[in-house]
C-alpha positions as CSV (number, residue, x, y, z in Angstrom):
1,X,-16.4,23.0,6.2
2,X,-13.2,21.1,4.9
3,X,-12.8,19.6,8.6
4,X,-15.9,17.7,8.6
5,X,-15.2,15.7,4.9
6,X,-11.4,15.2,6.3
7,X,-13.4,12.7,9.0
8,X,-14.7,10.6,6.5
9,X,-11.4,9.6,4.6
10,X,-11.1,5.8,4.3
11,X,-8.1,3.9,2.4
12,X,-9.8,1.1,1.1
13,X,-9.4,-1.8,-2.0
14,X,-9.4,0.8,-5.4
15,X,-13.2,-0.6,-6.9
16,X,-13.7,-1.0,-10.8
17,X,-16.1,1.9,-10.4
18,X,-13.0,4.4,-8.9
19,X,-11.6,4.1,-12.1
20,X,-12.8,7.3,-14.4
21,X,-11.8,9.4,-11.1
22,X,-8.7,7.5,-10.8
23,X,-7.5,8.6,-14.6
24,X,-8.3,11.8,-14.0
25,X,-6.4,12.1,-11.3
26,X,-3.4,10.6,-13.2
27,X,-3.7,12.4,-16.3
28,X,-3.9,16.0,-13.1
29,X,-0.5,14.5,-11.9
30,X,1.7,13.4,-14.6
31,X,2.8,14.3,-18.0
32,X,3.0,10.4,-18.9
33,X,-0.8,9.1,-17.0
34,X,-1.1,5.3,-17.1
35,X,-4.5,4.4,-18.9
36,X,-7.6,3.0,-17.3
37,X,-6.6,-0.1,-19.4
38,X,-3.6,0.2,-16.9
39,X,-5.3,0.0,-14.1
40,X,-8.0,-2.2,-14.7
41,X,-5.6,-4.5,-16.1
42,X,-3.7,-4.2,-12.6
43,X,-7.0,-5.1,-10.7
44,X,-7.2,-8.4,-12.3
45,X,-3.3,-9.3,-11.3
46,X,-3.3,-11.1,-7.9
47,X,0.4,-9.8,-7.5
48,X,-0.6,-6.1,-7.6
49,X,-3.1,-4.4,-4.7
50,X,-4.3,-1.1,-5.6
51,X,-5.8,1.2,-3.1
52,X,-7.7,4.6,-3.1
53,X,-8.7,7.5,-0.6
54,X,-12.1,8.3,-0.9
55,X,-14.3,11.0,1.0
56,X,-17.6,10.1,2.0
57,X,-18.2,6.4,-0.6
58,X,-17.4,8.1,-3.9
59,X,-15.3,10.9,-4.3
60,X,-11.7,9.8,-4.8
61,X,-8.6,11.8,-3.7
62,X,-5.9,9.6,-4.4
63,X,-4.9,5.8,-5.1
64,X,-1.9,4.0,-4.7
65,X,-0.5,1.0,-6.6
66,X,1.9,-1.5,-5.5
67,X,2.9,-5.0,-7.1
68,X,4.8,-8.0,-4.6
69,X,7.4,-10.5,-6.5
70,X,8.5,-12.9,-3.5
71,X,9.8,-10.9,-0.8
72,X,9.8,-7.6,-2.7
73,X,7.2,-5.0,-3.9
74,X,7.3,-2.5,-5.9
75,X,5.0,0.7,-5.4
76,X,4.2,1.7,-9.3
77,X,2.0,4.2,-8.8
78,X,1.0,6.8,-6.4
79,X,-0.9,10.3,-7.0
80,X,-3.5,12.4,-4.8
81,X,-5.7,15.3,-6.6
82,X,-4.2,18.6,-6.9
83,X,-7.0,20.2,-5.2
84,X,-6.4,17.3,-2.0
85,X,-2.9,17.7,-1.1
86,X,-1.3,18.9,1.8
87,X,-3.7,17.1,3.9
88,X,-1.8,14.0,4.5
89,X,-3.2,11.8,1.9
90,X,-0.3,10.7,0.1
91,X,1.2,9.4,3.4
92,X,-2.0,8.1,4.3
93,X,-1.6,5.7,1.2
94,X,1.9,5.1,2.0
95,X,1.2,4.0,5.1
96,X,-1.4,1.8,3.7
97,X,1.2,0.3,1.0
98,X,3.3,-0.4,3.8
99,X,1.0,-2.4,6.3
100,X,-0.1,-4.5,3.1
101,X,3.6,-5.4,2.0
102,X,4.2,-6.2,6.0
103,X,1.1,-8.7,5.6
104,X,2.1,-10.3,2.5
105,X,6.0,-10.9,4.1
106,X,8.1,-8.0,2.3
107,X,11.4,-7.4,3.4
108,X,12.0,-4.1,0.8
109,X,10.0,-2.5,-1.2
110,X,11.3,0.1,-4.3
111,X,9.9,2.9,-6.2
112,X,10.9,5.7,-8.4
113,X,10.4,9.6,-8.4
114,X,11.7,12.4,-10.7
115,X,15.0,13.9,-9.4
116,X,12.8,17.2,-9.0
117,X,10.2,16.1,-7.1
118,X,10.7,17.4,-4.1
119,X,7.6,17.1,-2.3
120,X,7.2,13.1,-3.2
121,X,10.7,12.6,-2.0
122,X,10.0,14.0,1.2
123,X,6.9,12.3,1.5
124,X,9.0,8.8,0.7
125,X,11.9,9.6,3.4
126,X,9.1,11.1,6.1
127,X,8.1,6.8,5.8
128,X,11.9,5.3,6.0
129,X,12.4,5.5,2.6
130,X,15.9,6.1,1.7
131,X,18.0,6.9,-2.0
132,X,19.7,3.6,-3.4
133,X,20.1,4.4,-7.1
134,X,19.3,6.7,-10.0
135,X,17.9,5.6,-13.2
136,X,19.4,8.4,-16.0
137,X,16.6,9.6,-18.5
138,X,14.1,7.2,-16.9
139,X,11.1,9.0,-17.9
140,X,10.2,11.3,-20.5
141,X,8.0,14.4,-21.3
142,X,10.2,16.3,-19.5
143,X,12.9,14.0,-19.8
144,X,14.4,13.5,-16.4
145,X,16.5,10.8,-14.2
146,X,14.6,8.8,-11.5
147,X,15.7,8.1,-7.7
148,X,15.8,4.6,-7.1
149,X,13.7,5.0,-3.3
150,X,14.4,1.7,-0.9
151,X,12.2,0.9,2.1
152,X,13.6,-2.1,4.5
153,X,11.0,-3.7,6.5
154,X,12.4,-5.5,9.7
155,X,10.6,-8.3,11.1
């Protein structure tokens, strides 16, 4: 029955109306959850794109946000639901993030995980993301150092 939903997946602009599902999703994922003020304040930037996974026209499974300064972007944000994972999602999004920074003339973009996040760093490198720094006691609740991730994206 799960085959048939998995066929009606889109990646598409994250709507105004995505937004209670998005926070949700964030405050599932992380122990520090942005705030639907957050996001909505990140839909009004022109800078910042976010984008979400929905099954079927409503049901979100995931969202992505990424912000572009020149020739850089930064992917901020990135979470899919604990009860949608493993199905390629995240990297679905990624992807997504990517072909958008490619449009708008990126030559890196950055973003940072948790040291222990295993499965998000694997999802990063499995799309040409590579290590380039650490950023000690970056977040908090557990504290814990971030891995500066670098994607290069050749003309």
């Amino acid at each position: 029955m799960a085959e048939p939903a998995r066929r009606t997946l889109t990646i598409r602009r994250l709507l105004e109306s995505d937004l209670g599902q998005v926070t949700a999703i964030e405050e599932a994922c992380f122990a520090t959850p942005w705030s639907e003020r957050t996001f909505r304040n990140l839909l009004r930037r022109p800078d910042a794109v976010l984008l979400s996974a929905v099954y079927g026209e409503r049901r979100v499974a995931g969202y992505a946000a990424v912000w572009f300064v020149g020739r850089e972007a930064e992917l901020g944000d990135l979470a899919v639901a604990p009860n949608d994972r493993r199905r390629g999602i995240g990297g679905e999004l990624v992807d997504a993030v990517l072909r958008e920074a490619r449009t708008r003339g990126v030559l890196r973009i950055f973003l940072e995980v948790r040291e222990g996040n295993r499965s998000a760093q694997d999802l990063y490198r499995s799309r040409g993301f590579e290590i380039v720094g650490r950023r000690r006691g970056y977040y908090a609740g557990p504290k814990e150092d971030a891995l500066v991730m670098r994607r290069l994206l050749v003309r």
